[in-house]
mmCIF file as gemmi writes it, N, C-alpha and C atoms, coordinates in Angstrom:
data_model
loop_
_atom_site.group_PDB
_atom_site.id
_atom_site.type_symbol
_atom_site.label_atom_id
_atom_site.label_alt_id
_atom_site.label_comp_id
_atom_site.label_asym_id
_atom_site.label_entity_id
_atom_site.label_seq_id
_atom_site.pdbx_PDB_ins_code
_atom_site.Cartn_x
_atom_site.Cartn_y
_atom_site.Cartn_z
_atom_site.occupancy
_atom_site.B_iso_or_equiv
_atom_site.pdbx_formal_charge
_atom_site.auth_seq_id
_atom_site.auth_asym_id
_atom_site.pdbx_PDB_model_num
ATOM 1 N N . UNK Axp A 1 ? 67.666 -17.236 -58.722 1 0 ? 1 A 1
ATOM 2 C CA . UNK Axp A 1 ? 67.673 -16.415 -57.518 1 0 ? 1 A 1
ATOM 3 C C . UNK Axp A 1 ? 66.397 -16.699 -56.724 1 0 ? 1 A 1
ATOM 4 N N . UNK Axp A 2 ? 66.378 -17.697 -56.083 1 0 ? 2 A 1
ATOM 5 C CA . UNK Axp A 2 ? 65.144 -18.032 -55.24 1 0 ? 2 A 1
ATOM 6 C C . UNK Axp A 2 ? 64.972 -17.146 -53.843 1 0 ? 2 A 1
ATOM 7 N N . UNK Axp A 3 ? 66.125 -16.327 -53.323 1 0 ? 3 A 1
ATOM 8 C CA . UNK Axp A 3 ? 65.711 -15.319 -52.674 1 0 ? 3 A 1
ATOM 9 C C . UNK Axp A 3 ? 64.794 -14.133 -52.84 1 0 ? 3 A 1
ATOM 10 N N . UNK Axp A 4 ? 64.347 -13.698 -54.186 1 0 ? 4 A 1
ATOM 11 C CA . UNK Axp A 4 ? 64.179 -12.881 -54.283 1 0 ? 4 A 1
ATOM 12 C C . UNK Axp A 4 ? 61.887 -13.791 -54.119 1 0 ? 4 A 1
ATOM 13 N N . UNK Axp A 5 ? 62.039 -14.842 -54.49 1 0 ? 5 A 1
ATOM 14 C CA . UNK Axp A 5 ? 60.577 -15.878 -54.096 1 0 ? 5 A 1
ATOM 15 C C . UNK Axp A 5 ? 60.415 -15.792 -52.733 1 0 ? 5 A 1
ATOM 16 N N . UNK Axp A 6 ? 61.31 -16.063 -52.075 1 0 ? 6 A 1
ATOM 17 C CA . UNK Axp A 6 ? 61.052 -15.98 -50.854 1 0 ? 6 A 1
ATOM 18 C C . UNK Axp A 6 ? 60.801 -15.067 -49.822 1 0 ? 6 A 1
ATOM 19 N N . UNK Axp A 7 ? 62.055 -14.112 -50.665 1 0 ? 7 A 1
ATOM 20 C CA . UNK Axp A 7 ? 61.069 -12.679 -49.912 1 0 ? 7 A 1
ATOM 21 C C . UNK Axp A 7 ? 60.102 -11.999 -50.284 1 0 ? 7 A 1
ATOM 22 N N . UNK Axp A 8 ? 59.879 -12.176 -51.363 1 0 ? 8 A 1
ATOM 23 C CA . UNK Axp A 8 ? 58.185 -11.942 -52.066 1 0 ? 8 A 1
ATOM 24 C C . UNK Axp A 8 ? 57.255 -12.743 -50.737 1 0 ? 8 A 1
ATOM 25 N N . UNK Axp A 9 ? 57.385 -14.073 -50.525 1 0 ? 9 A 1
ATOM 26 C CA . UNK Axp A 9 ? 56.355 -14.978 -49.886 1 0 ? 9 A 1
ATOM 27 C C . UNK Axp A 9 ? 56.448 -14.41 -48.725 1 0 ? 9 A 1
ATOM 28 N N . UNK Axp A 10 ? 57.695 -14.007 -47.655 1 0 ? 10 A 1
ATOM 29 C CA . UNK Axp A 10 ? 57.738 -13.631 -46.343 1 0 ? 10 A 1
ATOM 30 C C . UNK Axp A 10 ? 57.11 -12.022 -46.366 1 0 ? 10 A 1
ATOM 31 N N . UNK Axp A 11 ? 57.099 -11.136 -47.406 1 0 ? 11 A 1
ATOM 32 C CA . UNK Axp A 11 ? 56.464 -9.933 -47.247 1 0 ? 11 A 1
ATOM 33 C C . UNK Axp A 11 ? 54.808 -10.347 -47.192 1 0 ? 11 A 1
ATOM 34 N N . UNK Axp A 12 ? 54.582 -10.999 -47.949 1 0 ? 12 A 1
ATOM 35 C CA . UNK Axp A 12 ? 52.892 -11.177 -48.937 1 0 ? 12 A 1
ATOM 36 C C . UNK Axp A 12 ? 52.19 -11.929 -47.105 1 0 ? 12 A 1
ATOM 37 N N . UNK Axp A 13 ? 53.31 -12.662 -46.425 1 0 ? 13 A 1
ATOM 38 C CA . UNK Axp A 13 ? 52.756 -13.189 -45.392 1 0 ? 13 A 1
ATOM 39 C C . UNK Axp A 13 ? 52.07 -11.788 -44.196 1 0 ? 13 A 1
ATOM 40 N N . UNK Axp A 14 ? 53.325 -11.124 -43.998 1 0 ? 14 A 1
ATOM 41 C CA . UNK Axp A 14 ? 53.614 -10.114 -43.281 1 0 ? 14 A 1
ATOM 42 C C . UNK Axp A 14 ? 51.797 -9.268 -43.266 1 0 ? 14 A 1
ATOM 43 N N . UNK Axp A 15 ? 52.439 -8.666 -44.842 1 0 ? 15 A 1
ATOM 44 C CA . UNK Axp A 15 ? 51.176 -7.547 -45.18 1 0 ? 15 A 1
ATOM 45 C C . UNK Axp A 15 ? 49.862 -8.35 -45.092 1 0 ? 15 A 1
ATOM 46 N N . UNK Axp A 16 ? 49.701 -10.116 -44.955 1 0 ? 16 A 1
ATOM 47 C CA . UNK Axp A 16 ? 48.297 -10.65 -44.733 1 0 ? 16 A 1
ATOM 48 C C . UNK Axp A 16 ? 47.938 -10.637 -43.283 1 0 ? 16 A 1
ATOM 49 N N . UNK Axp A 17 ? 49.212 -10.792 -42.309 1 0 ? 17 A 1
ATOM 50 C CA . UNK Axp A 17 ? 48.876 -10.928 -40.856 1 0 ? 17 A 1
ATOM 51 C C . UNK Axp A 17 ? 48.651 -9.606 -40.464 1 0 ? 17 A 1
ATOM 52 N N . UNK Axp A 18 ? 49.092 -8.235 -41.23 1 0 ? 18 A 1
ATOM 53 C CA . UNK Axp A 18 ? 48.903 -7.156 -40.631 1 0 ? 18 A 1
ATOM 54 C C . UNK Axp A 18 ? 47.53 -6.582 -41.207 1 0 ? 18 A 1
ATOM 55 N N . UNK Axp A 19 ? 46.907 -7.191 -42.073 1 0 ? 19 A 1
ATOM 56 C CA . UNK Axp A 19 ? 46.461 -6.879 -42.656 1 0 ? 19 A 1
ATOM 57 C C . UNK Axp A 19 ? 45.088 -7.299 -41.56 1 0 ? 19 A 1
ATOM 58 N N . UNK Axp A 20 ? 45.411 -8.706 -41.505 1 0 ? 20 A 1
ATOM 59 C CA . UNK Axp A 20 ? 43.851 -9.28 -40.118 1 0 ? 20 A 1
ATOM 60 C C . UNK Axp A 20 ? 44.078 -8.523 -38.875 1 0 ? 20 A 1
ATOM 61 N N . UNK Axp A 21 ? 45.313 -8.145 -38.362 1 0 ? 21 A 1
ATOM 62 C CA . UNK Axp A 21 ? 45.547 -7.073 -37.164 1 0 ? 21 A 1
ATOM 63 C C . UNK Axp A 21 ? 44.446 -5.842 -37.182 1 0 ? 21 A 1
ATOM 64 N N . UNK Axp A 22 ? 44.574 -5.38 -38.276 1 0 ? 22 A 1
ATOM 65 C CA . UNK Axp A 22 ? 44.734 -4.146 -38.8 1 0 ? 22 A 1
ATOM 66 C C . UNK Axp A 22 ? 45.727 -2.93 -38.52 1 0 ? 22 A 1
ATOM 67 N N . UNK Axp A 23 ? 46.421 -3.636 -38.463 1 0 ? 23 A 1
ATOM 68 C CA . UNK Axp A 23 ? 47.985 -2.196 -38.286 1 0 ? 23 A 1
ATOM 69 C C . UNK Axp A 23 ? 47.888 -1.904 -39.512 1 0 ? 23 A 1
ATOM 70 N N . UNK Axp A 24 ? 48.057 -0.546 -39.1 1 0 ? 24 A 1
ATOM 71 C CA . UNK Axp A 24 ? 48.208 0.637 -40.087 1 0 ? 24 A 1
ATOM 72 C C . UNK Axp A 24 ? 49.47 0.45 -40.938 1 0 ? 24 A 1
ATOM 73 N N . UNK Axp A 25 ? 50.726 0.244 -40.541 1 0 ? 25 A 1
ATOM 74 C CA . UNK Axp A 25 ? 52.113 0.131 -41.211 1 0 ? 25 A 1
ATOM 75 C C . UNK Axp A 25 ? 52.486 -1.451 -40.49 1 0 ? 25 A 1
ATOM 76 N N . UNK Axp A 26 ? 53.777 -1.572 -41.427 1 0 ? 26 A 1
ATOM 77 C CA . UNK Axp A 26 ? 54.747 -2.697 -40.629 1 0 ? 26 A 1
ATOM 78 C C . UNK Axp A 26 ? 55.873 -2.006 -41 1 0 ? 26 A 1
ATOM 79 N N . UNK Axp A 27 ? 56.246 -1.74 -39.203 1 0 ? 27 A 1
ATOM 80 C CA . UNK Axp A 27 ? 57.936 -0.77 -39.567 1 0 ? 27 A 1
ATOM 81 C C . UNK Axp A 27 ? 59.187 -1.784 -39.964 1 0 ? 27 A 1
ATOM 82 N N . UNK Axp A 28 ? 58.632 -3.007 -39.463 1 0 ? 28 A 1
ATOM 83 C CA . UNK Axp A 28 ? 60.176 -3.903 -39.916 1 0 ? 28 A 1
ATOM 84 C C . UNK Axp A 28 ? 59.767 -5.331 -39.76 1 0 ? 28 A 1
ATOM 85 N N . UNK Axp A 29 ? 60.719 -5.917 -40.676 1 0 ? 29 A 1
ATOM 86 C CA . UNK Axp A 29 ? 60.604 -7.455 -40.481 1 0 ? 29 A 1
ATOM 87 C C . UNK Axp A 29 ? 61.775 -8.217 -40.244 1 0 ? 29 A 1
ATOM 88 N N . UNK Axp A 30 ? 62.209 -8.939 -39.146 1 0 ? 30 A 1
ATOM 89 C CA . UNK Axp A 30 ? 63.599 -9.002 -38.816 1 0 ? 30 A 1
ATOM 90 C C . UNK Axp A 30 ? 63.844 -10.928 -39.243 1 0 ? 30 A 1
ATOM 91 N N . UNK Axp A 31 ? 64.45 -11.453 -39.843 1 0 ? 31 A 1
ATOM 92 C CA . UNK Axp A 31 ? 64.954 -12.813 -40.441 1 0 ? 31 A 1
ATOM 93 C C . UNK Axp A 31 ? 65.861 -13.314 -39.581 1 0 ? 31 A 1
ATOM 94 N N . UNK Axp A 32 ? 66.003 -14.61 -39.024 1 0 ? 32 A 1
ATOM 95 C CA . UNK Axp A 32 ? 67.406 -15.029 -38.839 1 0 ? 32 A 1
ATOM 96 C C . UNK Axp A 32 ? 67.779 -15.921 -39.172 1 0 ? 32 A 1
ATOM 97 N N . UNK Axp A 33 ? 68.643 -16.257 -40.283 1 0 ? 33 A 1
ATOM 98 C CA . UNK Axp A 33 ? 68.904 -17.506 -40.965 1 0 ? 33 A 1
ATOM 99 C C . UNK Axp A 33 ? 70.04 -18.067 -40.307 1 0 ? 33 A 1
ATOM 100 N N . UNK Axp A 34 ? 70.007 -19.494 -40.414 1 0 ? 34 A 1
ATOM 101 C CA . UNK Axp A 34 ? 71.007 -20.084 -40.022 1 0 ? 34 A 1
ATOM 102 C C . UNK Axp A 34 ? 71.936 -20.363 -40.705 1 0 ? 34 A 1
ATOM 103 N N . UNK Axp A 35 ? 73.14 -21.199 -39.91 1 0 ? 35 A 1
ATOM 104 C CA . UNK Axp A 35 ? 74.161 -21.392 -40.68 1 0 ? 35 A 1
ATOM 105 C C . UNK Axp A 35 ? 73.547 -22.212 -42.097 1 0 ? 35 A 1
ATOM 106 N N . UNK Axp A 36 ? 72.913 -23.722 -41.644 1 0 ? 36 A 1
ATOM 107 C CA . UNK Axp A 36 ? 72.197 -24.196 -42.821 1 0 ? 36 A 1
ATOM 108 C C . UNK Axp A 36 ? 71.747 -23.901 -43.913 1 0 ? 36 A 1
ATOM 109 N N . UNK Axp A 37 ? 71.456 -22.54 -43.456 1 0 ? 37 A 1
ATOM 110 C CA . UNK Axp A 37 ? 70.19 -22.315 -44.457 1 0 ? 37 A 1
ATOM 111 C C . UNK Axp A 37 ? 70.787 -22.093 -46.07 1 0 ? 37 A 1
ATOM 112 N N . UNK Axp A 38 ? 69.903 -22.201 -46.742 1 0 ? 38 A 1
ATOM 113 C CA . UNK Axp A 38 ? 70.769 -22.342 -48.71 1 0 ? 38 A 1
ATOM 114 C C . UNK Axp A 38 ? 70.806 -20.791 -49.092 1 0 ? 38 A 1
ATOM 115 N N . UNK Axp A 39 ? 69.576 -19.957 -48.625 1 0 ? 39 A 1
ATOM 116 C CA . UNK Axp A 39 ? 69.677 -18.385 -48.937 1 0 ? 39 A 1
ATOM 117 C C . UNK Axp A 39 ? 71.251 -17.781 -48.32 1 0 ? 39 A 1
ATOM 118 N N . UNK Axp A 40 ? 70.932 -16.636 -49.159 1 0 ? 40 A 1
ATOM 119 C CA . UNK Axp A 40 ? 72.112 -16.007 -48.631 1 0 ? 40 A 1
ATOM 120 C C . UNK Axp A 40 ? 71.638 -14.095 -48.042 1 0 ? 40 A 1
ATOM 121 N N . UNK Axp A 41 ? 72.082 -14.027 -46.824 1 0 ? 41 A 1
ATOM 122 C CA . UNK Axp A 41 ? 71.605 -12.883 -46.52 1 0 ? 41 A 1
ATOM 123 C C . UNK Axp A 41 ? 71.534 -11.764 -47.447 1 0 ? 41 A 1
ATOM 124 N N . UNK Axp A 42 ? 72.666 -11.227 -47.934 1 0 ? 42 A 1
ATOM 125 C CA . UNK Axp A 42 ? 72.78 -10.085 -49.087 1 0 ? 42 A 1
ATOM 126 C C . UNK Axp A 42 ? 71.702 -10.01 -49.748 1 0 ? 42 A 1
ATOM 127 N N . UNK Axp A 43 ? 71.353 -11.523 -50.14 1 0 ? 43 A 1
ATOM 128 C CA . UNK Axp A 43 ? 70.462 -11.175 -51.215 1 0 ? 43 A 1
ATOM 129 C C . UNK Axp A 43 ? 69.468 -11.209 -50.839 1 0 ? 43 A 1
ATOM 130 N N . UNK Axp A 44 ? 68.377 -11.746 -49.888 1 0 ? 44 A 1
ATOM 131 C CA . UNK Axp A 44 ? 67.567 -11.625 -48.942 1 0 ? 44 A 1
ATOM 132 C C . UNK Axp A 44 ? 67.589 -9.772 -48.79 1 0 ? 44 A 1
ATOM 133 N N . UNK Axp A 45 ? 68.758 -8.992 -48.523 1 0 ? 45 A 1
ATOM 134 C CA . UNK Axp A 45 ? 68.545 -7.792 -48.145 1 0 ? 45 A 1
ATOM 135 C C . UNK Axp A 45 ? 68.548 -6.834 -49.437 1 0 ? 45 A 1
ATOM 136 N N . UNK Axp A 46 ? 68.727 -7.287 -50.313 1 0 ? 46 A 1
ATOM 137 C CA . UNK Axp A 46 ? 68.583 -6.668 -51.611 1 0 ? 46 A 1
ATOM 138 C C . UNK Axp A 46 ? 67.994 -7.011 -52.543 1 0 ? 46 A 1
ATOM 139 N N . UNK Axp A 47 ? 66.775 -7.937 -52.203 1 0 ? 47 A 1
ATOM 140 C CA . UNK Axp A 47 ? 65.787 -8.343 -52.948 1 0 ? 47 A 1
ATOM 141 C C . UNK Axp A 47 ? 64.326 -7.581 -52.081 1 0 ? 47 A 1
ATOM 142 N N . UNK Axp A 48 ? 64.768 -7.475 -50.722 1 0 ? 48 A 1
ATOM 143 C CA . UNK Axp A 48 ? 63.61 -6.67 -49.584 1 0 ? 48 A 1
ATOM 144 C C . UNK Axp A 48 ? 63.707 -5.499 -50.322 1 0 ? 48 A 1
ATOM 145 N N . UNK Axp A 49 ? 64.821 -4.454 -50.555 1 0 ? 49 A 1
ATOM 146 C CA . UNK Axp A 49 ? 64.956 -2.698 -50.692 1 0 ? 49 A 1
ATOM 147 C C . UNK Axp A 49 ? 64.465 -2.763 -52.518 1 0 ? 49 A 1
ATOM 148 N N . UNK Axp A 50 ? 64.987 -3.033 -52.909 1 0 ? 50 A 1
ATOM 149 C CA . UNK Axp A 50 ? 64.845 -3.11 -54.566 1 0 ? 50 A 1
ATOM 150 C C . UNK Axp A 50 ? 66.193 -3.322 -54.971 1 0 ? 50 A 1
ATOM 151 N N . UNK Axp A 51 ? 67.17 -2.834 -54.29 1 0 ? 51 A 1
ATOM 152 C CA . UNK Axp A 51 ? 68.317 -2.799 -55.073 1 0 ? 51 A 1
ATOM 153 C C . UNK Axp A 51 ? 69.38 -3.405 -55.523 1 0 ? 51 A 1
């Protein structure tokens, strides 16, 4: 399940750029994969929530 690496890496990015901002929160992070792409959304969205 390499989605669940990748959204580890795209959060860890997130919380570093907000982190040099200094924003207080990040309300959302929005993805758009292509047709190409090898991930698969679902799991991309259920590797983000926990569930």
């Amino acid at each position: 399940m390499h989605e669940m690496v990748v959204t580890e890496s795209i959060l860890r990015i997130t919380l570093d750029h907000a982190a040099r901002a200094k924003a207080a929160k990040v309300n959302a992070i929005t993805i758009k994969l292509g047709q190409l792409s090898s991930l698969v959304d679902d799991s991309i969205r259920s590797a983000s929530t926990g569930s």
